[in-house]
PDB file of N, CA, C and O in Angstrom, chain B, residues numbered from 101:
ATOM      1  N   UNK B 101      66.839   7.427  16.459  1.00  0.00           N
ATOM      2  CA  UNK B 101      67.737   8.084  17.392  1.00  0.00           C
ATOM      3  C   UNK B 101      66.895   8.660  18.538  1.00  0.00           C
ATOM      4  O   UNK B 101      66.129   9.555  18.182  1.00  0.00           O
ATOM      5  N   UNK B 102      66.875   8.355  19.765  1.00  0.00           N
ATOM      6  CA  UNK B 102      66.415   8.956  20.605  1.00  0.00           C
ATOM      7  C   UNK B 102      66.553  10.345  21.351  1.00  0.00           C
ATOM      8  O   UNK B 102      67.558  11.033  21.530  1.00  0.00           O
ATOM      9  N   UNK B 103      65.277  10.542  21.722  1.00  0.00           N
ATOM     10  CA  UNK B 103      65.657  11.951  21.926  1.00  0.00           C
ATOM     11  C   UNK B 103      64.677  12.251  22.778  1.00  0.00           C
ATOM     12  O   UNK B 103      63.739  11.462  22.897  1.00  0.00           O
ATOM     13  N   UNK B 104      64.732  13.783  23.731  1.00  0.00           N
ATOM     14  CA  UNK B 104      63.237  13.731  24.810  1.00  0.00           C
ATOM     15  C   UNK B 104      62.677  14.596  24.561  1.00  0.00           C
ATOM     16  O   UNK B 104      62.197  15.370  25.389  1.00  0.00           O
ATOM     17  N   UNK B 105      62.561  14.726  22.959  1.00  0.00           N
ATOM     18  CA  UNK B 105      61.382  15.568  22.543  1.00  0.00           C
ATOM     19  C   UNK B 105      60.401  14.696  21.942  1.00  0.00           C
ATOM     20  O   UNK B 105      60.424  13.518  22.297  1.00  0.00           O
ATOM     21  N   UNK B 106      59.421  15.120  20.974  1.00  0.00           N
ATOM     22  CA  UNK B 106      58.444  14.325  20.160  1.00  0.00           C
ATOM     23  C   UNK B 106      57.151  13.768  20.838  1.00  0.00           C
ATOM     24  O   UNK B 106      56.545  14.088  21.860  1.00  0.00           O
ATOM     25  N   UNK B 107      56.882  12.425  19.494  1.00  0.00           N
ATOM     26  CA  UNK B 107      55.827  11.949  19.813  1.00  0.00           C
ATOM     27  C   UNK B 107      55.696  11.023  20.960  1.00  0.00           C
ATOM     28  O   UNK B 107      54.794  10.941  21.794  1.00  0.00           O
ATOM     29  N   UNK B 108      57.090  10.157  20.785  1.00  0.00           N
ATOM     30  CA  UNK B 108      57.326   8.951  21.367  1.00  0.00           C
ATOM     31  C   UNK B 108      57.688   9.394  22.313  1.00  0.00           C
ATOM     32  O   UNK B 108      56.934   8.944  23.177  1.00  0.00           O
ATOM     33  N   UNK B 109      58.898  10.475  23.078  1.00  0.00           N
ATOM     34  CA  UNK B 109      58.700  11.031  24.413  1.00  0.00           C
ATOM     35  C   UNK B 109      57.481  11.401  25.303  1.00  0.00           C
ATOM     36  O   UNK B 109      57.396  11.155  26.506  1.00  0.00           O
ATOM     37  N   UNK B 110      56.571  12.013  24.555  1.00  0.00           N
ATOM     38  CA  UNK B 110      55.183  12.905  25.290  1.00  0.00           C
ATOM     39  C   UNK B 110      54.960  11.434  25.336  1.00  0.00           C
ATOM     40  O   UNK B 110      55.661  11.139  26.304  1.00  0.00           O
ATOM     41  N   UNK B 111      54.504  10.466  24.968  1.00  0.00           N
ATOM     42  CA  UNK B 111      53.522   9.774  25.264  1.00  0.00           C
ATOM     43  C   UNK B 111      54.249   8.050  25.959  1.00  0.00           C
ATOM     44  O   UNK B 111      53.717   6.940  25.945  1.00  0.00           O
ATOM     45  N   UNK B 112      55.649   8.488  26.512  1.00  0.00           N
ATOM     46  CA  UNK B 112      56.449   7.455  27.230  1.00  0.00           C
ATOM     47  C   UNK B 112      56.556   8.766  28.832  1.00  0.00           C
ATOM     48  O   UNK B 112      56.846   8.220  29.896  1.00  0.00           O
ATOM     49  N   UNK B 113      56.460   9.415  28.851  1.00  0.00           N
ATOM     50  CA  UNK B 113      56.314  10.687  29.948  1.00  0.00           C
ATOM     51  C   UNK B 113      55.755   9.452  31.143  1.00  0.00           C
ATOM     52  O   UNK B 113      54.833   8.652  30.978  1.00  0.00           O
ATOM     53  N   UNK B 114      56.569   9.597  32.256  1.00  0.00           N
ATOM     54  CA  UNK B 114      56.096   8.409  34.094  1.00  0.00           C
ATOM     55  C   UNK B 114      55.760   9.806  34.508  1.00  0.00           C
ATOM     56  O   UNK B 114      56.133  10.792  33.873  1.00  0.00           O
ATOM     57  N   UNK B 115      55.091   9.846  35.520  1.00  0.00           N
ATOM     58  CA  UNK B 115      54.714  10.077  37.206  1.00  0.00           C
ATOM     59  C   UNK B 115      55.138  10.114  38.218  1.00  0.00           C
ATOM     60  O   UNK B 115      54.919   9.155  38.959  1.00  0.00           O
ATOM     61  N   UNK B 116      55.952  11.265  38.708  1.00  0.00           N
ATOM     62  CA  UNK B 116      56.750  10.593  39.733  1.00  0.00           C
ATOM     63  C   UNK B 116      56.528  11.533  40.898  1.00  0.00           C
ATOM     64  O   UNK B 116      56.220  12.643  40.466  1.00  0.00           O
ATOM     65  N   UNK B 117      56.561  11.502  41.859  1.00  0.00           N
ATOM     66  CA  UNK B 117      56.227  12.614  42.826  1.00  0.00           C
ATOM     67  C   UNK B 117      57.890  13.345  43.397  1.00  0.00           C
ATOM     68  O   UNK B 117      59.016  12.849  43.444  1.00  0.00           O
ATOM     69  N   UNK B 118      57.506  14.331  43.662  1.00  0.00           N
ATOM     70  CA  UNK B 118      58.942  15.258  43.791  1.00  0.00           C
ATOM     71  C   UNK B 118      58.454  16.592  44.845  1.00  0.00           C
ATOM     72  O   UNK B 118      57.933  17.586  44.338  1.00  0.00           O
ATOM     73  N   UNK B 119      58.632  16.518  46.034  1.00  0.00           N
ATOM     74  CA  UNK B 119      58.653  17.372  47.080  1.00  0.00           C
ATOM     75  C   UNK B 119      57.099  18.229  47.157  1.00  0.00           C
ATOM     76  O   UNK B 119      56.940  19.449  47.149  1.00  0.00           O
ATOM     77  N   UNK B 120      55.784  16.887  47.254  1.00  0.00           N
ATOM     78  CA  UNK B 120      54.637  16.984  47.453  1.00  0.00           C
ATOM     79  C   UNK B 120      54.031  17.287  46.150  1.00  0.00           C
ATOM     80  O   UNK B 120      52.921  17.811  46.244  1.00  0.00           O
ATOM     81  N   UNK B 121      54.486  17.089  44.909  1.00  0.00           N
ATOM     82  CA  UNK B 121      53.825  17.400  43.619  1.00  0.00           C
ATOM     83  C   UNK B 121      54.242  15.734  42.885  1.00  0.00           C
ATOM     84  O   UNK B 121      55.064  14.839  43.085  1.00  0.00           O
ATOM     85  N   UNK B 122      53.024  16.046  41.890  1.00  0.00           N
ATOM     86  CA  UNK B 122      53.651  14.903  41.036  1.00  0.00           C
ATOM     87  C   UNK B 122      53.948  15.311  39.792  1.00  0.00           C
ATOM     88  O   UNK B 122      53.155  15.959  39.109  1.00  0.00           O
ATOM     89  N   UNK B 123      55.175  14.943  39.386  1.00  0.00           N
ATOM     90  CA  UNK B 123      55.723  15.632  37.831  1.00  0.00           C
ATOM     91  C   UNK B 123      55.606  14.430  36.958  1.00  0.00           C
ATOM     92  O   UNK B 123      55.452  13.261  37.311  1.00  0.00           O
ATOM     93  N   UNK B 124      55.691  14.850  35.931  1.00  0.00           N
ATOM     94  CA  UNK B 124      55.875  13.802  34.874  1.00  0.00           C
ATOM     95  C   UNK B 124      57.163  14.361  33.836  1.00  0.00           C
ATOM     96  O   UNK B 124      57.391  15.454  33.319  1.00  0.00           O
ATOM     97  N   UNK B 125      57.653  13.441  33.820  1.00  0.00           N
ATOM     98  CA  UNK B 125      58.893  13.193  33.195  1.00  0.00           C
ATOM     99  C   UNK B 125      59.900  12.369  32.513  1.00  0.00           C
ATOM    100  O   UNK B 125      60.486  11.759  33.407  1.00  0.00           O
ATOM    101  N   UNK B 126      60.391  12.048  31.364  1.00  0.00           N
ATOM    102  CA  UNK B 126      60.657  11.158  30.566  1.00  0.00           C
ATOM    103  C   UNK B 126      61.308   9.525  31.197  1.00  0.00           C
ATOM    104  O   UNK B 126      62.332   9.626  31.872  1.00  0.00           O
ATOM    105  N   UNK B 127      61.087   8.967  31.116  1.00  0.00           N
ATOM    106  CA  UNK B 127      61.070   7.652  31.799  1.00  0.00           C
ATOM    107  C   UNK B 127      63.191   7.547  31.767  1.00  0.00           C
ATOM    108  O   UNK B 127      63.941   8.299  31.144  1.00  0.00           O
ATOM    109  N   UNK B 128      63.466   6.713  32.400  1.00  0.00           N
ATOM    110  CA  UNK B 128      65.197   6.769  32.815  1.00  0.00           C
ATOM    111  C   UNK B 128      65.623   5.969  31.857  1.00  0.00           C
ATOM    112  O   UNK B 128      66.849   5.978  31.739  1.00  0.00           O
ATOM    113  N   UNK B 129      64.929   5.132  30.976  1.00  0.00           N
ATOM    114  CA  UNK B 129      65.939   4.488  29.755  1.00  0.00           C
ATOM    115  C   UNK B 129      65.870   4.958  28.814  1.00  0.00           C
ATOM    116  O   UNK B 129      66.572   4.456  27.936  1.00  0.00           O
ATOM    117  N   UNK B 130      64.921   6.296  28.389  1.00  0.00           N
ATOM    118  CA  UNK B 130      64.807   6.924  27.389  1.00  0.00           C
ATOM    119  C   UNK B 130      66.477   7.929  27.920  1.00  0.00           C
ATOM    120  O   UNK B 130      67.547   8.004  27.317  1.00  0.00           O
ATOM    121  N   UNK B 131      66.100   8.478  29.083  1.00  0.00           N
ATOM    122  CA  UNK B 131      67.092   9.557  29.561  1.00  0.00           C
ATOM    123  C   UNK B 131      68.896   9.163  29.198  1.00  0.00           C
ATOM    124  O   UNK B 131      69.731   9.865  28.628  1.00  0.00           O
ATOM    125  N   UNK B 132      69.035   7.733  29.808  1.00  0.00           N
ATOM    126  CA  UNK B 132      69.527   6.848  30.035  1.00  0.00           C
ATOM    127  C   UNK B 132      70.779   6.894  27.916  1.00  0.00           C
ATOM    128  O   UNK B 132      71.968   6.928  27.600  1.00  0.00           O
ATOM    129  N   UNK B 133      69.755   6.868  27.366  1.00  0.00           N
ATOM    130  CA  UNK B 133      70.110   6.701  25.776  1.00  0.00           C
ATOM    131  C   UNK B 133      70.500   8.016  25.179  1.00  0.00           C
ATOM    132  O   UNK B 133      71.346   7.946  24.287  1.00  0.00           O
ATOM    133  N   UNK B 134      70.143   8.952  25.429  1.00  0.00           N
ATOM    134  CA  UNK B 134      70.168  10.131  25.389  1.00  0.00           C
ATOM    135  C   UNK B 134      71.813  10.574  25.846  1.00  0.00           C
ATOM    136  O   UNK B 134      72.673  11.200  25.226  1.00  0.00           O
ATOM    137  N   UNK B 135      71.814  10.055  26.979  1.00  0.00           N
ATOM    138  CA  UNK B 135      72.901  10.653  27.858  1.00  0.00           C
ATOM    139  C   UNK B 135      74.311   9.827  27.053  1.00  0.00           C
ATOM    140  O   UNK B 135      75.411  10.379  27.079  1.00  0.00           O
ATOM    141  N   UNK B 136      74.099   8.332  26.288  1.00  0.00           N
ATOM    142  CA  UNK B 136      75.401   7.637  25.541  1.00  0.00           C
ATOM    143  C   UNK B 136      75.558   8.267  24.739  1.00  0.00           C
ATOM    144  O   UNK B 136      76.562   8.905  24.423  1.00  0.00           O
ATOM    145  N   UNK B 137      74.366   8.172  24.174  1.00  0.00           N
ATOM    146  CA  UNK B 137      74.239   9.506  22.546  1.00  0.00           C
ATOM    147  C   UNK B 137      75.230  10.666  22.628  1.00  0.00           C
ATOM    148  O   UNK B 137      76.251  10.688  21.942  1.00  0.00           O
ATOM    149  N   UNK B 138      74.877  11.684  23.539  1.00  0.00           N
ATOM    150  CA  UNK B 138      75.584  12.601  23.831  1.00  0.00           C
ATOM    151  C   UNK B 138      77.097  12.451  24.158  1.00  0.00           C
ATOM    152  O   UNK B 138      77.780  13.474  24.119  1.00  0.00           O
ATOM    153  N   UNK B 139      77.710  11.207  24.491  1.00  0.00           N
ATOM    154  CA  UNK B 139      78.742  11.088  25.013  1.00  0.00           C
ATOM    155  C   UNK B 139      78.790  11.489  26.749  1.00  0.00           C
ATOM    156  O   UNK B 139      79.949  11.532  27.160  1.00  0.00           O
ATOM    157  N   UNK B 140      77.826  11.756  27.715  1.00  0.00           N
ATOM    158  CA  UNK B 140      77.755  12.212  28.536  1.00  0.00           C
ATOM    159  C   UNK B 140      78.304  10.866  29.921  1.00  0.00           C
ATOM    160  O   UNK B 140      77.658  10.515  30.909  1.00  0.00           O
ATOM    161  N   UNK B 141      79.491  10.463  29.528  1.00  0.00           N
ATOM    162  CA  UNK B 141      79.493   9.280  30.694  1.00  0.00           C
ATOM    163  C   UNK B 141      79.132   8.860  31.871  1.00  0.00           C
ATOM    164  O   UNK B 141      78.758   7.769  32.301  1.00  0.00           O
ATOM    165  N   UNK B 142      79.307   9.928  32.347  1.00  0.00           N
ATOM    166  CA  UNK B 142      78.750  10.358  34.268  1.00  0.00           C
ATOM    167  C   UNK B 142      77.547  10.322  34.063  1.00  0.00           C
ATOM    168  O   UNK B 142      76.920   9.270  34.188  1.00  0.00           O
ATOM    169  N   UNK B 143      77.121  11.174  33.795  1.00  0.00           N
ATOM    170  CA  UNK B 143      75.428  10.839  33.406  1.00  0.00           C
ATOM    171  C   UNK B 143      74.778  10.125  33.637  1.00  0.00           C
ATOM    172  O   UNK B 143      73.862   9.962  34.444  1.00  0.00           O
ATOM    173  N   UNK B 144      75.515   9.296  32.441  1.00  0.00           N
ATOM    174  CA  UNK B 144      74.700   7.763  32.075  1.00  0.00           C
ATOM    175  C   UNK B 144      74.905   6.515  33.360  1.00  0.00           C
ATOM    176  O   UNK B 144      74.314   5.459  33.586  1.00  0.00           O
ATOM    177  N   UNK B 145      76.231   7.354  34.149  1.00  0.00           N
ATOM    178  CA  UNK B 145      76.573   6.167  35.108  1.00  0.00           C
ATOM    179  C   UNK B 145      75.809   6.295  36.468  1.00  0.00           C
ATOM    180  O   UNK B 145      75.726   5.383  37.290  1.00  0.00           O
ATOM    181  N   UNK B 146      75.180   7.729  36.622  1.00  0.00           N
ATOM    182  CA  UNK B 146      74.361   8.118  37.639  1.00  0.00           C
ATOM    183  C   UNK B 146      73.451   7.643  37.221  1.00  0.00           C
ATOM    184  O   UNK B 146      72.793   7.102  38.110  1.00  0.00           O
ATOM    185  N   UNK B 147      72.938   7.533  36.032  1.00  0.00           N
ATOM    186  CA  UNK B 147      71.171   7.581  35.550  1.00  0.00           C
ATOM    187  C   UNK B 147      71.219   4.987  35.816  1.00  0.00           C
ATOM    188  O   UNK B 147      70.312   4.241  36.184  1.00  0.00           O
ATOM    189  N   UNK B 148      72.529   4.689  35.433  1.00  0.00           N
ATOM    190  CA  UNK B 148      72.142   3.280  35.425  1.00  0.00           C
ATOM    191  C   UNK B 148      72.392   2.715  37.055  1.00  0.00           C
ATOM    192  O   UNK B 148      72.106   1.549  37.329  1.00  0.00           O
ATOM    193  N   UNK B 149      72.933   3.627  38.069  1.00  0.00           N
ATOM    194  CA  UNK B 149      72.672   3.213  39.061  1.00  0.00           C
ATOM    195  C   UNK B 149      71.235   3.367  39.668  1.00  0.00           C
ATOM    196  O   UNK B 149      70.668   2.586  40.433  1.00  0.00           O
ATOM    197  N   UNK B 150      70.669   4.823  39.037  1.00  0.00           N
ATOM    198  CA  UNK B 150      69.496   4.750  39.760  1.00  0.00           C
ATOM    199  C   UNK B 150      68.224   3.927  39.217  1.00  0.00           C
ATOM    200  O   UNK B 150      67.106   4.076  39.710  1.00  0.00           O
ATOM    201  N   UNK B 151      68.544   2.895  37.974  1.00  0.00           N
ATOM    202  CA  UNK B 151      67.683   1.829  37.580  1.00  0.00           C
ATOM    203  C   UNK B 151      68.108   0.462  38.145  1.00  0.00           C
ATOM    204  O   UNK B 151      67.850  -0.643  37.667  1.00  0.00           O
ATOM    205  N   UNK B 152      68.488   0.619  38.747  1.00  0.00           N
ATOM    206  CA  UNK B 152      69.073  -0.943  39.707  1.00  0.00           C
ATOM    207  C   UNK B 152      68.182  -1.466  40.879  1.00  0.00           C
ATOM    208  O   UNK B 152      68.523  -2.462  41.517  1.00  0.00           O
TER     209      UNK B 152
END
């Protein structure tokens, strides 16, 4: 079951830069699974446009 804690999160963690910093933060198909899981529809429909 996925989730964006753990082992397999910390060590799937991207790079992304965000208003002159670079963050790291759980990659969008982990997020992406998370958000069906939850039942979160919108979410998931914002999070699969922005993997297109």
């Amino acid at each position: 079951m996925p989730n964006e804690f753990g082992r397999w999160a910390a060590a799937s963690l991207e790079t992304v830069a965000w208003r002159g910093r670079r963050v790291r933060v759980p990659p969008l198909d982990l997020r992406l699974a998370i958000a069906r899981r939850r039942g979160l529809t919108d979410r998931a429909a914002v999070i699969r446009g922005l993997m297109r």
